[in-house]
N, C-alpha and C positions, 0 to 999 in steps of 0.2 A: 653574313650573319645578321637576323632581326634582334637589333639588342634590348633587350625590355627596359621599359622607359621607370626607373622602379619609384621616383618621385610621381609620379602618373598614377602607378599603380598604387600608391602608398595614400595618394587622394582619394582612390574607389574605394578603397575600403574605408576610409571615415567617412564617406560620404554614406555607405552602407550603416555604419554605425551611428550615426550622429542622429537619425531621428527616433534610437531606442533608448530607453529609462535606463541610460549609463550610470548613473549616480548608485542607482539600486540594482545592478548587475555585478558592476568590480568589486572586486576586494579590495576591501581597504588597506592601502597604503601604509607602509612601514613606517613608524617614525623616524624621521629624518636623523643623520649623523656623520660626525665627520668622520670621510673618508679618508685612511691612510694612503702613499703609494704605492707599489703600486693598486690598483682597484682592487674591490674585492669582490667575490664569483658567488651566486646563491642556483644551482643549476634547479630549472622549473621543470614540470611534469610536460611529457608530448607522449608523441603517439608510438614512438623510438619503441623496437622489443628488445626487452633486457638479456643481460648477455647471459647464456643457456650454464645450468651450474655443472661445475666441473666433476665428472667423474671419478672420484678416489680410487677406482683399479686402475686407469691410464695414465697413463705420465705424461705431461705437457711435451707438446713436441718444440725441438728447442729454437728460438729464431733463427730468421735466415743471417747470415752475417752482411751487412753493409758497409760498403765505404764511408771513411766520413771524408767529406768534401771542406775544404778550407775557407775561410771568408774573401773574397775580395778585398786588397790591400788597402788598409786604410778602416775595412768595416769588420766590427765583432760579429760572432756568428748570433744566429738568434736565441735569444733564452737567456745571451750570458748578460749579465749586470751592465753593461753597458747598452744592449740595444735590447731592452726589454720592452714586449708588448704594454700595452696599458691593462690591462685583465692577467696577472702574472699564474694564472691556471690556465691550461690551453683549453680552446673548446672543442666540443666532440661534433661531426657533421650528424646531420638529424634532429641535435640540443638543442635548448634555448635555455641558456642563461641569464639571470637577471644578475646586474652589474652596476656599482659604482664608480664612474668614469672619473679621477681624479683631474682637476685644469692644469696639465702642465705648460711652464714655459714652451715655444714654440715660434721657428725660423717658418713666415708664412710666404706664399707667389701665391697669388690669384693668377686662372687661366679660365680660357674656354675652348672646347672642342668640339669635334664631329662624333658620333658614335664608331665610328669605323676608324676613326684616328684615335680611340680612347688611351689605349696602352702604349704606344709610344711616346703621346703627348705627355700622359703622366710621370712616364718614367723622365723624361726632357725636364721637367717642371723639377723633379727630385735633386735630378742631377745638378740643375743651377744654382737650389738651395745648398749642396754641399759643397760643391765650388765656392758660394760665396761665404758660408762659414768658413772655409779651407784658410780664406782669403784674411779676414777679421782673428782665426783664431779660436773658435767656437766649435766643440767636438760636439757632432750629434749626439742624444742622449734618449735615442727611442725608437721605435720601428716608424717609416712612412705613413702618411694617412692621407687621405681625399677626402676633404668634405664638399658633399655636394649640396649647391645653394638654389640650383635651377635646373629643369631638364624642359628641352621640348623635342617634337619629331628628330628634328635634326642633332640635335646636341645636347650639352649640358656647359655649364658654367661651374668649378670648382676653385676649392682653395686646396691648393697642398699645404701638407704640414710635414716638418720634422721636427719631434723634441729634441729641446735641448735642456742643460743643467741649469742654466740662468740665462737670461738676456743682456746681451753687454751694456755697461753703463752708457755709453754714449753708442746708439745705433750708428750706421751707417747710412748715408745717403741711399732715398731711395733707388737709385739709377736702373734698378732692371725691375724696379717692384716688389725687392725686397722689403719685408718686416716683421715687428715682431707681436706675438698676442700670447695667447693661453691656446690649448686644445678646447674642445668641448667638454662638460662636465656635467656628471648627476648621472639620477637614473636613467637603465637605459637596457635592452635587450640585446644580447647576442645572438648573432646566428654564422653558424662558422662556415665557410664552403673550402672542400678541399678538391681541387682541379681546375682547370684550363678558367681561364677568364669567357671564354666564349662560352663557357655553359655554366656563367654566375648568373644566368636568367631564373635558373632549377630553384637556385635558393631565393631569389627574391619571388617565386611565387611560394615556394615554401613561408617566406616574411610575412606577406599579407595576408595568405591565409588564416595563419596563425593569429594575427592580429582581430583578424574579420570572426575568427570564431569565438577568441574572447573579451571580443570591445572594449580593446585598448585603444587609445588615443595615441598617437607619435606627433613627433613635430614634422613639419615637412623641409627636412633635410634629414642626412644619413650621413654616416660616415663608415667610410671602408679602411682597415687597417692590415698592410702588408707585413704580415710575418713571415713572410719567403719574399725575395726579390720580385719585383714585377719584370719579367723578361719580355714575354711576348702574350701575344693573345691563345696560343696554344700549349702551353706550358703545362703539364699532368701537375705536375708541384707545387702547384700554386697553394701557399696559405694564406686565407683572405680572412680577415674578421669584422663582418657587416654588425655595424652599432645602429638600431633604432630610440632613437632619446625618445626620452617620457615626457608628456605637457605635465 
């Protein structure tokens, strides 16, 4: 798999944008406010066809019925109050939403990886931050997140995150590179991808494009937020929510 380098690509397009009359293209910017938890969702206009209106002579046909599947011992399922996404409205694939990312408290590991070792690494990186809350005492209090601070050919460098309720009064030694910060905060764009990790490329050109056509600024980092388990690189289930932050 060629994995798109999506900090690379999140350069091309500012660099496409940055020598046009940005000031007097965007809209202006909302006035600032404080953000409750968890964030809050303003869904923006794309290119998405709205969903076709319903016929009053047919009758909805009726869902299929689904299993529901159990959490993993130890973790709430997602949505419920305990491991709530940071955008508590889900997003739609195709969407973009514009979002206030509230700072939560947050157990962090900095790592780095291969492109081709992404999804295991990550999830390694998840699992030692619950280990060592396990260890302290500290219930996670959020879905997974990756933020990425660096990408080149080969790899990338990130910070995993999981929220938690508060940060302990007296941290822990850092012995494995354990600590504690805030998530990221502010404005910030959504874009949701639902399937495999190996074709979260689809939406990161979805991301730039989007951007390149209406000369937005981002910063150059992103954050990816696991609202389904990160399993493997082939997983259909996959629920990712890719945060582009606003300059």
């Amino acid at each position: 798999m060629i994995r798109l380098r999506p900090l690379v690509a999140l350069s091309i397009a500012l660099i496409l944008v940055a020598g046009g009359p940005l000031a007097a293209q965007q809209q202006p910017a909302p006035p600032p406010s404080t953000a409750p938890a968890p964030a809050q969702t303003s869904p923006l206009p794309t290119t998405t066809a709205p969903n076709p209106v319903p016929d009053p002579g047919k009758s909805a046909a009726p869902a299929p019925e689904q299993a529901v599947a159990l959490p993993p011992a130890g973790q709430a399922a997602v949505g419920t109050p305990g491991r709530p996404t940071l955008a508590d409205k889900p997003g739609e694939p195709g969407d973009v939403d514009e979002v206030t990312l509230p700072a939560k408290p947050a157990a962090i590991l900095s790592g780095k990886t291969k492109w081709e070792e992404a999804v295991p690494n990550l999830r390694q990186a998840f699992a030692r931050i619950e280990a060592d809350l396990a260890k302290i005492g500290v219930a996670p209090a959020g879905r997974p997140l990756a933020v990425f601070t660096r990408t080149d050919d080969d790899g990338f460098e990130f910070e995993a995150m999981i929220p938690v309720a508060a940060a302990p009064a007296q941290a822990p030694a850092e012995a494995d590179g354990l600590h504690f910060g805030t998530t990221p905060a502010g404005k910030a764009l959504r874009f949701a991808h639902r399937g495999s990790y190996e074709s979260i490329d689809g939406t990161y050109e979805t991301l730039t494009a989007y951007l390149d056509a209406k000369d937005i600024v981002v910063q150059d980092r992103f954050v990816e937020e696991y609202a389904t388990d990160l399993k493997d690189g082939t997983d259909d289930n996959l629920d990712v929510n890719i945060y582009a932050l606003l300059k």
